[in-house]
C-alpha positions in Angstrom: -33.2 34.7 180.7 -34.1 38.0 179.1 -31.7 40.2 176.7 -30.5 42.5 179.8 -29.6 39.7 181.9 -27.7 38.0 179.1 -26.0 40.8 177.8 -24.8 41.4 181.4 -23.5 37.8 182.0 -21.7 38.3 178.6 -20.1 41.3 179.4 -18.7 40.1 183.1 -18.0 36.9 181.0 -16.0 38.9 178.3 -14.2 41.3 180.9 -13.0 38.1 182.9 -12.2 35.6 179.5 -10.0 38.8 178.8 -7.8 39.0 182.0 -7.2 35.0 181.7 -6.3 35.7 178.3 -3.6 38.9 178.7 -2.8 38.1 182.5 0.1 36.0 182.1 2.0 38.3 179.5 2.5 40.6 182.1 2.5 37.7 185.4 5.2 35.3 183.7 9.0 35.9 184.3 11.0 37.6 181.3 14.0 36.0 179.8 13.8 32.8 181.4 15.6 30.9 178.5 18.9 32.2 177.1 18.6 31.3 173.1 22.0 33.5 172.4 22.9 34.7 169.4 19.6 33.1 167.4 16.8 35.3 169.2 16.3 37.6 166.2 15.6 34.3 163.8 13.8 32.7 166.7 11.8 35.3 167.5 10.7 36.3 163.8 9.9 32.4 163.3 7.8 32.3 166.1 6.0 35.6 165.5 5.1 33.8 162.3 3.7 31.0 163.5 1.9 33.1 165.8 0.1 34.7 163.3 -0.5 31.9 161.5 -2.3 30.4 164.7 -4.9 33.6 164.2 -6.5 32.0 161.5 -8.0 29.2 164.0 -10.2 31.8 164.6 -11.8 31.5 161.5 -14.4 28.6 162.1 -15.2 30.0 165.5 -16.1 33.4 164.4 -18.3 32.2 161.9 -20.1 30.1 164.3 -20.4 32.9 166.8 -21.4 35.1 164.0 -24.4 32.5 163.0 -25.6 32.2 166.8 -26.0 36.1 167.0 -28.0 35.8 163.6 -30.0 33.7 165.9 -30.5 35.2 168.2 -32.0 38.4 166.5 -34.4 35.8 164.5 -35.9 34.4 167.8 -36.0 37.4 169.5 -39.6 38.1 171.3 -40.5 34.2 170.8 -40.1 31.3 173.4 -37.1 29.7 171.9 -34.8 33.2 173.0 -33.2 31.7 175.9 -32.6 28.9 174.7 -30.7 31.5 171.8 -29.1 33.2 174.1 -27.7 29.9 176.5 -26.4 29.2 172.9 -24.7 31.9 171.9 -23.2 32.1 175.5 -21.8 28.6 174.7 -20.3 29.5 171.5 -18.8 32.6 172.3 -17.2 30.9 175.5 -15.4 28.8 172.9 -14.5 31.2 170.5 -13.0 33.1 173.2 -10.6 30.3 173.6 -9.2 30.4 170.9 -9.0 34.1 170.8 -6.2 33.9 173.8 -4.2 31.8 171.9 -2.2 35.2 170.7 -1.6 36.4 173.8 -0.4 33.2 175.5 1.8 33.1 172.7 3.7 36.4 173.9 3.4 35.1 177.1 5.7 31.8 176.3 7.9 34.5 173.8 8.2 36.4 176.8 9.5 33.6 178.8 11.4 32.7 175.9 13.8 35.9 176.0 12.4 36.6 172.4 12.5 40.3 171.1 9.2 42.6 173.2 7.9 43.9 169.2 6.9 39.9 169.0 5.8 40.1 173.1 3.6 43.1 172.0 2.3 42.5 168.8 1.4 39.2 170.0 0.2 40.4 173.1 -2.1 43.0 171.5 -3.6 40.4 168.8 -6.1 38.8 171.5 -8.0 41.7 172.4 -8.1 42.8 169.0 -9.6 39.5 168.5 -12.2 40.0 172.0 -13.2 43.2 170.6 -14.7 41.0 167.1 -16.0 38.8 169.7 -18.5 41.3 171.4 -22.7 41.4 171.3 -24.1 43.5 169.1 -26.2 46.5 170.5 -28.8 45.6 168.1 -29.8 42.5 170.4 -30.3 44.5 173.5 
């Protein structure tokens, strides 16, 4: 597989990752749950844990960030697709837990909580895609 091709599969693979990812915000019925008078507490705790979920992303961006380090070192040698198959894999993964944000607002939204925590939340995971793009340098 050469750079072009790869960095094409990535990209269709990033655009797609991202519509599973922010899809159901926007697909899932609102207010499905009526959690009364609690929903301000409710929906700050949650928007809290939320966040604290963001830092799973930690150990997968660093792995991601090491498999586009090599990438660039085997670049022009015979072990490049087998760099690029990799850092396919990885980033695959990562991706994963990069839509765990906006599935979040997705179950806030079906949770009746307050639309700042929906959109905050909702906003986090393509924050998080955008760290998770290829590098011009590699092209």
């Amino acid at each position: 597989m050469n750079p072009h091709e790869a960095r094409r599969t990535l990209r269709v693979l990033w655009w797609l990752q991202l519509a599973v990812a922010v899809l159901p915000v926007w697909l899932f019925p609102a207010a499905s749950f009526n959690l009364g008078l609690q929903v301000e507490f409710v929906s700050l705790l949650f928007f809290v844990v939320a966040l604290c979920l963001l830092f799973l992303n930690a150990k997968p961006f660093q792995r991601f960030k090491h498999a586009v380090i090599a990438v660039g070192a085997a670049r022009d040698s015979e072990a490049e697709p087998a760099a690029w198959q990799d850092l396919m894999h990885i980033r695959l993964q990562a991706l994963w837990y990069a839509c765990i944000p906006a599935w979040s607002a997705a179950l806030a939204k079906v949770l009746g909580l307050e639309m700042p925590v929906v959109v905050l939340l909702a906003l986090a995971s393509p924050v998080l895609f955008w760290l998770y793009r290829t590098p011009r340098q590699l092209s």
